[in-house]
N, C-alpha and C positions, 0 to 999 in steps of 0.2 A: 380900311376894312378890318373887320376884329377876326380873332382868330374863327374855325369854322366849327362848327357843333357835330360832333362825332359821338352816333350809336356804335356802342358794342353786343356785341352779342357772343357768345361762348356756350358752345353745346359741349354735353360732356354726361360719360355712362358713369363708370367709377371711378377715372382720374380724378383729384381733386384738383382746381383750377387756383389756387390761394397763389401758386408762384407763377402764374401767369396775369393774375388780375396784380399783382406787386407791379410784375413789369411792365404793365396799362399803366399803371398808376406812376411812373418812375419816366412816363414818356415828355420829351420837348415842347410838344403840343399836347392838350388838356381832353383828354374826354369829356362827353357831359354827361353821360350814364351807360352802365354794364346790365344786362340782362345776359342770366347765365340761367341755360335749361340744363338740366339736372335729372338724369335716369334712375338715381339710385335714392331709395327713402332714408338711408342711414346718411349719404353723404348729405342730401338734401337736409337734415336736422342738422349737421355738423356746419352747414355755411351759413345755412341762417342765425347762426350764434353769434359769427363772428367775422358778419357781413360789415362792413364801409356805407356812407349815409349814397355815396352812387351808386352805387350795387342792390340788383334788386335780382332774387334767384325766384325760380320757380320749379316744381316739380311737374316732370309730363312722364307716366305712366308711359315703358316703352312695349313695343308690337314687335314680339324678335322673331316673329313670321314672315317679319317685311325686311330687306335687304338694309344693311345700313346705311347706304346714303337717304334713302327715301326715312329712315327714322329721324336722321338727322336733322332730314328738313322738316317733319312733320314737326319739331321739338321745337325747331327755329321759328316757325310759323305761328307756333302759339304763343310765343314770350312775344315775338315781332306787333302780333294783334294786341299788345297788353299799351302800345305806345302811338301816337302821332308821329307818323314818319315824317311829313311833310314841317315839324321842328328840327330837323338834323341834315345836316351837308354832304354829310359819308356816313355808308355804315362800314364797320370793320366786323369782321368775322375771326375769332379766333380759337384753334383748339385750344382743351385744356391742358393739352401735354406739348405746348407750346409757348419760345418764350420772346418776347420780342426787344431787339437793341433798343437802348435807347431815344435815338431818333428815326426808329424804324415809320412812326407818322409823318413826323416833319420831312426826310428824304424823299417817302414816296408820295406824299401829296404833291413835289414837285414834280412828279411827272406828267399830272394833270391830263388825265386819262380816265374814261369810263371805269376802268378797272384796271388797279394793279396785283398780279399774284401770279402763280404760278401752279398754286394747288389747295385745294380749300380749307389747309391748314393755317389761313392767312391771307383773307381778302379784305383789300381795300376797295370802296366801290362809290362813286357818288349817287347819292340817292335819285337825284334827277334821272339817272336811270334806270335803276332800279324800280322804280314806282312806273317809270315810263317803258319799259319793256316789260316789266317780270309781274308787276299791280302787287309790285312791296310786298311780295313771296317768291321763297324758292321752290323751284318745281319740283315737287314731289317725287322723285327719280332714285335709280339705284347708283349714278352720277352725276346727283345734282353740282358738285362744283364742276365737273367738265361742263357738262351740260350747259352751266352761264356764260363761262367764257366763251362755250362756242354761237351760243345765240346771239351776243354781243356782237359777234364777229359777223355772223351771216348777216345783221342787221347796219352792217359799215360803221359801225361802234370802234372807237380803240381799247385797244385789251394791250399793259406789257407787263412784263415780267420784274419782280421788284429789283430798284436800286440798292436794297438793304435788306436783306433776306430775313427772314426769322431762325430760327434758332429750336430744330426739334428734343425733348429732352429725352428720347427712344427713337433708338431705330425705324425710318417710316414704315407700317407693313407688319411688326411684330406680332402684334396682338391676333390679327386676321387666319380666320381656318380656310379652307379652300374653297367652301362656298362663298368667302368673300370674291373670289378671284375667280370664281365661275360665272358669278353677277355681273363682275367687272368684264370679262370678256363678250357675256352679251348686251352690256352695255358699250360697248367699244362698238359692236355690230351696229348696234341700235344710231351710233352718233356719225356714223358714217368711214369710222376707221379702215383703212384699206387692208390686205391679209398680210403685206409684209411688213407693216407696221408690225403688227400685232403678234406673229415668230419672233420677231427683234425685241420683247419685253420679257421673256425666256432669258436673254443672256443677264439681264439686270437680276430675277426673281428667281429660281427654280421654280417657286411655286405659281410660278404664272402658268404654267404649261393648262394649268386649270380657265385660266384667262382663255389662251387658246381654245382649249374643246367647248368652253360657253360661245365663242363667236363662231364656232364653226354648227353648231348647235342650230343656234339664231340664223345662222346664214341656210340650212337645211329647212330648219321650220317655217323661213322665210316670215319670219317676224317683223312689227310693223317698226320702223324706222323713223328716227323724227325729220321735224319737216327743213330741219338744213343741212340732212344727211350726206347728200349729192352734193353738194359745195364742198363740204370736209374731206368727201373722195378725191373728188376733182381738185382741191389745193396738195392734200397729199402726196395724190400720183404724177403732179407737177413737180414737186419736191424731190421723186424718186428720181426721176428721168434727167433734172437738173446737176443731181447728183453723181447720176450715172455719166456724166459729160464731162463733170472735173475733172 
């Protein structure tokens, strides 16, 4: 069996993505083509200069009306429509301010899993998946990577966490104002998050506190919640109680 056919794809507003597609390109295992969506019209002229014959960029006009996971995926979605999913074995998702080891492919393909990652700075995914749950898009969402992993899961998918992590080149979070992290909290409500998860992202952030008053918002407005909400409570607060017993 020959190696496998790996889509990349790399959304990105003003980072430039050059030292992340090096490290694509430096990996064990071989991609067969990069689609990288591009927010910005200056950087977008700057890559197509000095783009590589696998790399193919594309500019999508961004909506900064819309929360940014839902831009990201909208960005995702239209370079993803630019290809034949059903030619590639995995796709890989990577930011542009992200770098990846070496054998960051070769490691995690052996854990041969629906998906490996841990946070959508770096998903590995096999497309039989993806095309069989998701119809080869991500969902439109203000968390669309939570949002995958936990679909996968409600659907008896395996989902792990990588063998070989990536490697961020900033602080995760920095960039982000507090409407990021007000989205974030009522998307936390929206996915099923229980409330003492969600005080416990407080000691990580200060500026979660914003995360907080979004799901407690959402839990007032009684916002409509997705449909594997209840499963994510219900694993959770299993978690808590188990925890509480050690």
């Amino acid at each position: 069996m020959g190696s496998p056919k790996i889509l990349v794809v790399i959304p990105t507003l003003n980072d430039d993505p050059t030292d992340t597609i090096n490290s694509i390109h430096r990996q064990t295992v071989k991609n067969s083509k990069i689609l990288v969506a591009v927010g910005s019209k200056n950087l977008y002229r700057k890559l197509i200069v000095n783009k590589s014959d696998d790399v193919e960029v594309f500019y999508i006009k961004p909506n900064y009306a819309e929360p940014v996971g839902k831009r990201v995926a909208i960005a995702l979605n239209f370079v993803l429509s630019k290809v034949r999913l059903k030619d590639y074995d995995y796709l890989l998702r990577v930011d542009a301010d992200t770098l990846l080891p070496k054998r960051f492919i070769e490691d995690n393909l052996k854990v041969d899993v629906d998906y490996v990652g841990k946070a959508g700075y770096a998903m590995l995914i096999k497309m039989e998946s993806f095309t069989k749950f998701f119809n080869g898009r991500f969902v439109e969402v203000g968390a669309e990577d939570s949002y995958f992993g936990l679909k996968l899961l409600s659907q008896g998918r395996s989902v792990k966490p990588w063998t070989l992590p990536p490697k961020l080149k900033r602080k995760s979070g920095v960039a982000h104002s507090w409407r990021y992290y007000f989205v974030r909290g009522k998307e936390m409500y929206k996915l099923g998050y229980e409330p003492i998860h969600v005080f416990e992202v407080i000691r990580l952030d200060p500026r979660n506190v914003f995360a907080v008053l979004g799901y407690f918002i959402g839990m007032l407005k009684r916002i409509s919640r997705y449909d594997f909400a209840g499963l994510v409570f219900k694993t959770q607060l299993r978690r808590l109680i188990y925890r509480k017993q050690q």
